[in-house]
TIBATI-461815 format. One record per atom (N, C-alpha, C, O, CB): z, x, y; residue in three letters. Coordinates in pm, whole numbers, padded with zeros to 5 digits, always signed. Each point is the difference from the previous one (the first is absolute). Glycine has a CB too. Layout:
REM residues N
ZXYala ...
//
This chain:
REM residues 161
+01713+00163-01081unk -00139-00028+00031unk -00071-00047-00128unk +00031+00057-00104unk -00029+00114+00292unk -00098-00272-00190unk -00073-00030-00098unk -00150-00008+00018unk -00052-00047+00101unk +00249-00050-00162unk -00268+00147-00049unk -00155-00012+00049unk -00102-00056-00074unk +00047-00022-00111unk +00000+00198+00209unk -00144-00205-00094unk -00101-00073-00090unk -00100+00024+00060unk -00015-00022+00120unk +00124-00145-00207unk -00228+00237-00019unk -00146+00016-00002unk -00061-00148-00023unk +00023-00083-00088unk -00007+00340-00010unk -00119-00259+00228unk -00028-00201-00004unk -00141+00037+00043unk -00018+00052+00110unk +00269-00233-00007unk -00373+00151-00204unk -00143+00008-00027unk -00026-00041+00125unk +00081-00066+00066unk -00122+00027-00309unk -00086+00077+00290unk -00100-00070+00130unk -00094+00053-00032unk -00020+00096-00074unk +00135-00126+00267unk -00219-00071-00102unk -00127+00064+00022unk -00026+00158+00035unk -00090+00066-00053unk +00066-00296+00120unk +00115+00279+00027unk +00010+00154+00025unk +00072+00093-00092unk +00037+00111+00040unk -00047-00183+00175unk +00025+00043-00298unk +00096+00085-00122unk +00115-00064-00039unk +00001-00120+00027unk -00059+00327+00055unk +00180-00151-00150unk +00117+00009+00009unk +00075+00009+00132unk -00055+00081+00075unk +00000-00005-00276unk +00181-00144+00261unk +00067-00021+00103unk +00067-00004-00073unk -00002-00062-00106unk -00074-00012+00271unk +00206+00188-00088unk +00170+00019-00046unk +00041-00035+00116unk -00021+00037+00116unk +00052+00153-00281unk +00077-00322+00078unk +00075-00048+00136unk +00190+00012-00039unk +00071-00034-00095unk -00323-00180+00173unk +00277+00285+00060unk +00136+00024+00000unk +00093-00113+00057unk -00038-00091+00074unk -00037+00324-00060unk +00190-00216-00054unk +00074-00118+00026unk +00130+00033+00054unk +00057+00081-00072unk -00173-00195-00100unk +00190+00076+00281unk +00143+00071-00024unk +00120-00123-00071unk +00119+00011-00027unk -00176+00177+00274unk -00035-00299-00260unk +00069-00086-00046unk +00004-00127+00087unk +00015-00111-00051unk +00096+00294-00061unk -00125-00162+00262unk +00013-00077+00094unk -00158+00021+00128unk -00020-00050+00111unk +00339+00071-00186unk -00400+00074-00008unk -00047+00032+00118unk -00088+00077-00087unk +00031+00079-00089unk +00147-00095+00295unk -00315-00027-00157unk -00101+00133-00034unk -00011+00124+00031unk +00013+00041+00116unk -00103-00176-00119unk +00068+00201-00089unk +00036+00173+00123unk -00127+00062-00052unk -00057+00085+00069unk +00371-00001-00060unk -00372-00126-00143unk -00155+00105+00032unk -00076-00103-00094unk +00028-00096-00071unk +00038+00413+00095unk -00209-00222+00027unk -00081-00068-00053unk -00135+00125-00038unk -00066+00044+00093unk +00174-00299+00048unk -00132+00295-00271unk -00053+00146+00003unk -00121-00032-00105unk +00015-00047-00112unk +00230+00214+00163unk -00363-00132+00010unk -00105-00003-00077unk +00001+00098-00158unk +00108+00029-00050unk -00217-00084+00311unk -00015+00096-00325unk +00022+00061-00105unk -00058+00137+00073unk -00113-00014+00046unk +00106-00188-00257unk +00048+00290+00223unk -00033+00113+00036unk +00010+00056+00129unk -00059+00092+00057unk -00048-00140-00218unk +00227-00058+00204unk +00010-00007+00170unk +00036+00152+00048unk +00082+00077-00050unk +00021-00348+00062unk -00189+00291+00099unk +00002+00115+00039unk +00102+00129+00050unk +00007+00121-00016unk -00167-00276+00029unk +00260+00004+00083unk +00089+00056+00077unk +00150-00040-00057unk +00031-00109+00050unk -00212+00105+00151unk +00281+00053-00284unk +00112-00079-00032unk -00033-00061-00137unk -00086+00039-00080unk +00150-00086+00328unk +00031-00068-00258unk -00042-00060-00126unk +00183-00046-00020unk +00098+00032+00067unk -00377+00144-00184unk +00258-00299-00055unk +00134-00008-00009unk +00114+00064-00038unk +00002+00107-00060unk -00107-00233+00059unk +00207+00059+00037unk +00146+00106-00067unk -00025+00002-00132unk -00029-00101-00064unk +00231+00037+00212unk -00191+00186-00196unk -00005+00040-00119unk +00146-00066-00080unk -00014-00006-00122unk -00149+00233+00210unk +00304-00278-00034unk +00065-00029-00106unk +00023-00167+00039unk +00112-00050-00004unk -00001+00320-00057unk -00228-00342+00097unk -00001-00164-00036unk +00000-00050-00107unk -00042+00057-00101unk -00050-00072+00244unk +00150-00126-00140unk -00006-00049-00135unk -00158-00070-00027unk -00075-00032+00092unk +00363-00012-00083unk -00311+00034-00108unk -00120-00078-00022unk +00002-00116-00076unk -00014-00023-00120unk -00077+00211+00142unk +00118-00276+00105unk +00062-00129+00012unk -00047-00082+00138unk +00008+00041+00116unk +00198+00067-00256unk -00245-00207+00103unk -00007-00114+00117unk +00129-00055+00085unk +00119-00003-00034unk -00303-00067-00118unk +00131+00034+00252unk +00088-00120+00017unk -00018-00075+00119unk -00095+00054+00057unk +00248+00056-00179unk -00118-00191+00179unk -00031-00122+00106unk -00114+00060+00106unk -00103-00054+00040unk +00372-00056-00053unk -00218+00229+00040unk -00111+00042+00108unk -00137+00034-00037unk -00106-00033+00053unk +00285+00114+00053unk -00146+00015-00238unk -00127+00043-00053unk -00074-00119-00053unk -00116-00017+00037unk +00207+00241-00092unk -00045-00292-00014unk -00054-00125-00023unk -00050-00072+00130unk -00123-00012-00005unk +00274+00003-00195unk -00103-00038+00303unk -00079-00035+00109unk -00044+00045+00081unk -00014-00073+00098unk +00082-00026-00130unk -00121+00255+00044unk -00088+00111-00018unk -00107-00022-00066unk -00098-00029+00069unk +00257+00149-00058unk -00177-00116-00156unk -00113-00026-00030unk -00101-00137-00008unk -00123-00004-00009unk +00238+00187-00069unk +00004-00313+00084unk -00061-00076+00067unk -00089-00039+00081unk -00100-00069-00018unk +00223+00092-00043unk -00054+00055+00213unk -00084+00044+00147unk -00077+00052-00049unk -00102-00062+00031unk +00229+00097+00133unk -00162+00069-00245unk -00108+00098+00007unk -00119-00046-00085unk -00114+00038+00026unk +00282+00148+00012unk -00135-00281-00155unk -00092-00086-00032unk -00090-00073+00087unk -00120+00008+00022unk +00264-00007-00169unk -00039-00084+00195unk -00082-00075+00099unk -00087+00084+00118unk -00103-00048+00046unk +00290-00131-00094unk -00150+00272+00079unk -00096+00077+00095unk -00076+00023-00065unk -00106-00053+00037unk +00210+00141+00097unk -00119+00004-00282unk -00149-00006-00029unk -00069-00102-00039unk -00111+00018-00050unk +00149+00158+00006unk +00015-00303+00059unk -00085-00093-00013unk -00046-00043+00087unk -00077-00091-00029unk +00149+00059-00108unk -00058+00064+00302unk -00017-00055+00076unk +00073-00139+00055unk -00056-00074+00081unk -00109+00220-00161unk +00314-00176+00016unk +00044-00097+00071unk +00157+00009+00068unk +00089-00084+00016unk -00265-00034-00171unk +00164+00260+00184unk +00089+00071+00072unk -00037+00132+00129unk -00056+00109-00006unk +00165-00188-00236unk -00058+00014+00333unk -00017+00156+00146unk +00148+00028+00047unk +00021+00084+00088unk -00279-00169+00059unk +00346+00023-00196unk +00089+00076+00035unk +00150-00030-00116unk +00035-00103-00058unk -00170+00101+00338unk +00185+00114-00279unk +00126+00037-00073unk +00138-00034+00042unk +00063+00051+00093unk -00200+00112-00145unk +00174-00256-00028unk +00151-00019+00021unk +00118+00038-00076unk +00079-00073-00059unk -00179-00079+00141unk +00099+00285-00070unk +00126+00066-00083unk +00061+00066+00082unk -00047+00057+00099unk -00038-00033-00298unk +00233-00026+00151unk +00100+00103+00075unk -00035+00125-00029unk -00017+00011-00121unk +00199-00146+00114unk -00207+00262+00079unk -00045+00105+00006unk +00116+00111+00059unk +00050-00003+00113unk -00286-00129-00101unk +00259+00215-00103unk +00089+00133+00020unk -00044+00139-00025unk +00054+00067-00088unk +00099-00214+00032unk -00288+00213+00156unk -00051+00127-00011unk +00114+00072+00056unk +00080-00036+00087unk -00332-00011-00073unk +00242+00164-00086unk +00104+00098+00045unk -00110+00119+00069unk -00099+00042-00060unk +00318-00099-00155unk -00177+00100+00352unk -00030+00052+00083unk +00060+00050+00120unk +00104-00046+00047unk -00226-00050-00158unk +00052+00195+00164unk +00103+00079+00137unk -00079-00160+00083unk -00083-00082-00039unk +00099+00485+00048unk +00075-00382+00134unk +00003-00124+00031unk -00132-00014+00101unk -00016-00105+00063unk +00291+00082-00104unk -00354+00118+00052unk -00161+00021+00067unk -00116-00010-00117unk -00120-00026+00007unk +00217+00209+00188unk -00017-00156-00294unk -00083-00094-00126unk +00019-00152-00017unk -00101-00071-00001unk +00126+00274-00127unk +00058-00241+00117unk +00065-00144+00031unk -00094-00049+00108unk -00063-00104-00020unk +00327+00156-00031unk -00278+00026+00182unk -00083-00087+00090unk -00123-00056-00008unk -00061-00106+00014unk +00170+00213+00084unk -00122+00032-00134unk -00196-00057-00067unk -00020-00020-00109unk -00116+00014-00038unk +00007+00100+00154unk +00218-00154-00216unk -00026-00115-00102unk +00011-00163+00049unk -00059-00095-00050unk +00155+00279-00115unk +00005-00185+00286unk +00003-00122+00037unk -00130+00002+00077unk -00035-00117-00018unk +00293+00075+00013unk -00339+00089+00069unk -00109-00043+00090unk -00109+00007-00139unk -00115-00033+00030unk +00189+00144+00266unk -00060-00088-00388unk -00128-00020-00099unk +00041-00093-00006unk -00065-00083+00064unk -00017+00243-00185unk +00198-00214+00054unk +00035-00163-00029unk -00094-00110+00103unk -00061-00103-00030unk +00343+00184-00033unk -00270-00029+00162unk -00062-00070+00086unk -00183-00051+00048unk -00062-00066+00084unk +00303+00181-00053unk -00266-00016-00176unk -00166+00010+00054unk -00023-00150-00060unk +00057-00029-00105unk -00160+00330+00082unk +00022-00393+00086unk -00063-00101-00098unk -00071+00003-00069unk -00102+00066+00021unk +00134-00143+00071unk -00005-00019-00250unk -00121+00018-00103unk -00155-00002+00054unk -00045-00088+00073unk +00210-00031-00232unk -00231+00223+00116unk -00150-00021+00027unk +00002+00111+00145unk -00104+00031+00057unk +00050-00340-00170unk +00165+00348+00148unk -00031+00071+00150unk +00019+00182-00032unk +00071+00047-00089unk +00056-00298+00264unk -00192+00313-00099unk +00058+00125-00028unk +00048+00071+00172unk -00018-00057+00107unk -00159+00085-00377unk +00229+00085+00251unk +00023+00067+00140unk -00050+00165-00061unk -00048+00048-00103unk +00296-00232+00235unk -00190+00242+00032unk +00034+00147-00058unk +00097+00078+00012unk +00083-00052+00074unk -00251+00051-00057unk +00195+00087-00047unk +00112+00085-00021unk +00024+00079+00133unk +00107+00062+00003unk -00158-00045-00260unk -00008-00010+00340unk -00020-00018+00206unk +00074-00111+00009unk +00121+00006+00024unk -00378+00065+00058unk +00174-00215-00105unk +00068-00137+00027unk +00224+00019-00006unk +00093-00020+00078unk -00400-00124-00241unk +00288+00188+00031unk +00110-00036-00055unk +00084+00112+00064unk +00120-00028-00004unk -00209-00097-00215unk +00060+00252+00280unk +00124+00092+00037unk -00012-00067+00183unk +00091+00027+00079unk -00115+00265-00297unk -00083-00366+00254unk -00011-00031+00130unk +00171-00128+00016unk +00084-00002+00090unk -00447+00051-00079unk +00356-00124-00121unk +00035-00133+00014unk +00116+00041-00066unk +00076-00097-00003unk -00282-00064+00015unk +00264+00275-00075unk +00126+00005-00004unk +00088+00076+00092unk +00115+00040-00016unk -00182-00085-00183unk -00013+00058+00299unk +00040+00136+00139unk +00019+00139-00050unk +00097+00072+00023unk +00047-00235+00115unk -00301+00203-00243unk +00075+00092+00026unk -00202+00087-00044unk -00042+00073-00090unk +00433-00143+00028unk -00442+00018+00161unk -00153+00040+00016unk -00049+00148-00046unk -00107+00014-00059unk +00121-00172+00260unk +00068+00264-00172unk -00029+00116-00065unk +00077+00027-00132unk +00030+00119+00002unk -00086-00043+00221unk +00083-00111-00290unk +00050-00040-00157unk -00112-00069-00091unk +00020-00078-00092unk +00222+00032+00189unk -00367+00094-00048unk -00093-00057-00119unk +00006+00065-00106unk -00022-00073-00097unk -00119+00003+00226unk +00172+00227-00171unk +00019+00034-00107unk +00066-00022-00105unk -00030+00003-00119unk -00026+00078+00234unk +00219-00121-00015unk +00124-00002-00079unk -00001-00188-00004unk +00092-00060-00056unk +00066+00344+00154unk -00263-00352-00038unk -00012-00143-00075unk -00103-00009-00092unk -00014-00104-00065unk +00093-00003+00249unk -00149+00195-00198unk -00087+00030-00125unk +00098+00021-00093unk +00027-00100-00067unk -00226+00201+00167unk +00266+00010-00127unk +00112+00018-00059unk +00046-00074-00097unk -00020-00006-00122unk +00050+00083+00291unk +00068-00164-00050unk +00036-00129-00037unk -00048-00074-00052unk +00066-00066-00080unk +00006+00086+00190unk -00207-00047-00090unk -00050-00108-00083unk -00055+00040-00130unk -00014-00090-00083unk -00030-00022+00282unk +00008+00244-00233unk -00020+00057-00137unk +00122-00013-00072unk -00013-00008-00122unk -00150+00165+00194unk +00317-00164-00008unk +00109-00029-00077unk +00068-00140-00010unk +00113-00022-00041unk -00095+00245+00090unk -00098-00302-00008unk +00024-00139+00021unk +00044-00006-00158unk -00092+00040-00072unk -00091-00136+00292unk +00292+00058-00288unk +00050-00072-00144unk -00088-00105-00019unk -00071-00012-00101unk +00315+00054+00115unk -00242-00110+00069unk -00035-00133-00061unk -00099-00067+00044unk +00005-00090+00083unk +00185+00073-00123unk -00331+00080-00043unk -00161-00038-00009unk -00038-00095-00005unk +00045-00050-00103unk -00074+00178+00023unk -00031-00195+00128unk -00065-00134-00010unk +00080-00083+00104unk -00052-00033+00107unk -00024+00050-00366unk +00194-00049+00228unk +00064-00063+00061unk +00053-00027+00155unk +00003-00102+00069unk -00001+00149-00283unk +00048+00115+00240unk -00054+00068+00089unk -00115+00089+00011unk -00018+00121-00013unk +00207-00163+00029unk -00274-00080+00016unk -00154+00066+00051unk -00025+00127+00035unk +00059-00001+00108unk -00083-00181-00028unk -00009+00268-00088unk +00016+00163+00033unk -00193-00009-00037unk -00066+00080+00066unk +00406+00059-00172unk -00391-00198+00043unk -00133-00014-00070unk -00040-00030+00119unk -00106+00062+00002unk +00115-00132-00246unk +00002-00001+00384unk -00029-00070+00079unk +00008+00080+00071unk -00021-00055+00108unk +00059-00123-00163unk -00011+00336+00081unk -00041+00068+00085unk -00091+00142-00010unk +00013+00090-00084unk +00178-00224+00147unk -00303+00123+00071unk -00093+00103-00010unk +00027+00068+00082unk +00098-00014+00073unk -00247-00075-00153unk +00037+00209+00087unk -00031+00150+00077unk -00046-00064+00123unk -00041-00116+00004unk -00042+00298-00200unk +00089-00122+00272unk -00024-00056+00139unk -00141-00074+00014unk -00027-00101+00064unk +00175+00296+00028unk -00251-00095-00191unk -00104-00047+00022unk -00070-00108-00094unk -00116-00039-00012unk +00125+00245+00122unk +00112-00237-00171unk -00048-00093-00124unk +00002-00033-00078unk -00004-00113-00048unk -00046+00134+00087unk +00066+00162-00108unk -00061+00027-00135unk +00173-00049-00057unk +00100-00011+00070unk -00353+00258-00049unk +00239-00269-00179unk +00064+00024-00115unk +00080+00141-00003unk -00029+00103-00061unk -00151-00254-00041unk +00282+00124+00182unk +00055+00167-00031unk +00131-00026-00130unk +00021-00102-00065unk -00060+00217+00384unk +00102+00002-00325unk +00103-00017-00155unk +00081-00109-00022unk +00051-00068+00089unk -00021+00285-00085unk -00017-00235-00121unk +00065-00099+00001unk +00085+00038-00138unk -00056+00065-00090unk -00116-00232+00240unk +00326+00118-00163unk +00045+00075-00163unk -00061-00086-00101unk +00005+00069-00101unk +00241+00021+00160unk -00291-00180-00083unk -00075-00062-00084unk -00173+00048-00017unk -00066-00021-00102unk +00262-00165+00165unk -00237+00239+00037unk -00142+00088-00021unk -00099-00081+00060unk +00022-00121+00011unk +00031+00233-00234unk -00149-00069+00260unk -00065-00077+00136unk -00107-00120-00048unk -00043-00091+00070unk +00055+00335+00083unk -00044-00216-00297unk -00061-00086-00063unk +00130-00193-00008unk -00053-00102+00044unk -00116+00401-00202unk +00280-00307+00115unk +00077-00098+00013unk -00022-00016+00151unk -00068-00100+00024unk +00230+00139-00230unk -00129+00022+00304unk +00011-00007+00110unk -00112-00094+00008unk +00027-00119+00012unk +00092+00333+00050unk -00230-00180-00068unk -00122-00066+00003unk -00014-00145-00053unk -00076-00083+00050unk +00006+00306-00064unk +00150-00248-00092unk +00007-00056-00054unk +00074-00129+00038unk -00032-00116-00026unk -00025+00308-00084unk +00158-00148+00173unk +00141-00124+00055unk -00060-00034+00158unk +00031-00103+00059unk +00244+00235-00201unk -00372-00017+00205unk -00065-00086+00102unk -00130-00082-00046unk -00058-00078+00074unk +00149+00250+00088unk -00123-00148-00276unk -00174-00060-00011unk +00070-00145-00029unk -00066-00098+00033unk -00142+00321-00166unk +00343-00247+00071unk +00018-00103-00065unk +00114-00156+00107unk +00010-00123+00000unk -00054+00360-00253unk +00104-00116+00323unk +00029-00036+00137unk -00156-00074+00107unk -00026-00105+00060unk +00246+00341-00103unk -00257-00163+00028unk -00172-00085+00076unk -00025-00070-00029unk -00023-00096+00074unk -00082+00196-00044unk +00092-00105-00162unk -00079-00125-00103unk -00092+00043-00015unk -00097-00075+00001unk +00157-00109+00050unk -00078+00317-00071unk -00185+00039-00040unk -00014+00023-00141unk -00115+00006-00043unk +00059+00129+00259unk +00184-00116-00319unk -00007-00004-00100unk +00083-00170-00077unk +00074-00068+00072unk -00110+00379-00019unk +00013-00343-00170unk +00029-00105-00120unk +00178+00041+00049unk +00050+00108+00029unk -00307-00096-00289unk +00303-00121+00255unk +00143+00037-00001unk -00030+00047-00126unk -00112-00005-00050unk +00267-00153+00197unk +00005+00233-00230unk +00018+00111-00094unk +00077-00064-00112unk +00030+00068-00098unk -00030+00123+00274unk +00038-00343-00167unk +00065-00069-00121unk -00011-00155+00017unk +00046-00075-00086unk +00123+00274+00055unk 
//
């Protein structure tokens, strides 16, 4: 595994690599998890076109991500990382929505869960989902970023580079 701390507007982003495939993506103080402690700290093709993508999103001339992606997860985590994949830039749902649409409607907790352990932030949108009623609920990056990757998703804020 290899990793690299890559500046943004929202802090520091550690991005993991397995070499072929992104496998995380961990804010600075991320709440839930975080990276393997014995990576190298080293780039390479992915992480490099990783931070690429992620440039361009905070500049606003990116909504969606094209990298090979390898979260490691039980496979009901897997599900509702793939249905975040799915939210569109600028859209949000809820965490109701998302246990409705993976069949499995009374699992809102354990897709809350899931999405607090989502690896891979930003990319897979996990920021893109709320409390039933709206609000900003947790997020492992902290509800202020959260705020942040939707205000900029809207366009209500300056793109960020």
């Amino acid at each position: 595994m290899n990793l690299i701390k890559h500046a943004t507007p929202i802090g520091a982003l550690t991005l993991v690599s397995d070499g072929a495939s992104l496998a995380g993506l961990y804010f600075e103080n991320h709440k839930v998890g975080g990276p393997p402690n014995d990576a190298a700290e080293k780039s390479d093709r992915v992480i490099d076109a990783a931070r690429k993508q992620l440039d361009a999103y905070f500049a606003g001339r990116r909504q969606i991500f094209e990298l090979p992606l390898a979260p490691q997860g039980t496979p009901f985590q897997r599900s509702v990382w793939a249905r975040l994949a799915q939210i569109p830039f600028g859209a949000t749902t809820t965490y109701g929505a998302i246990a409705n649409e993976i069949g499995a409607p009374r699992a809102v907790r354990a897709v809350g869960a899931s999405v607090g352990r989502n690896p891979i932030s930003i990319i897979v949108p996990c920021h893109r989902v709320l409390g039933a009623s709206g609000a900003l609920t947790g997020f492992a990056g902290g509800v202020e970023r959260k705020r942040f990757l939707l205000a900029l998703e809207q366009g209500e804020i300056a793109r960020a580079l």
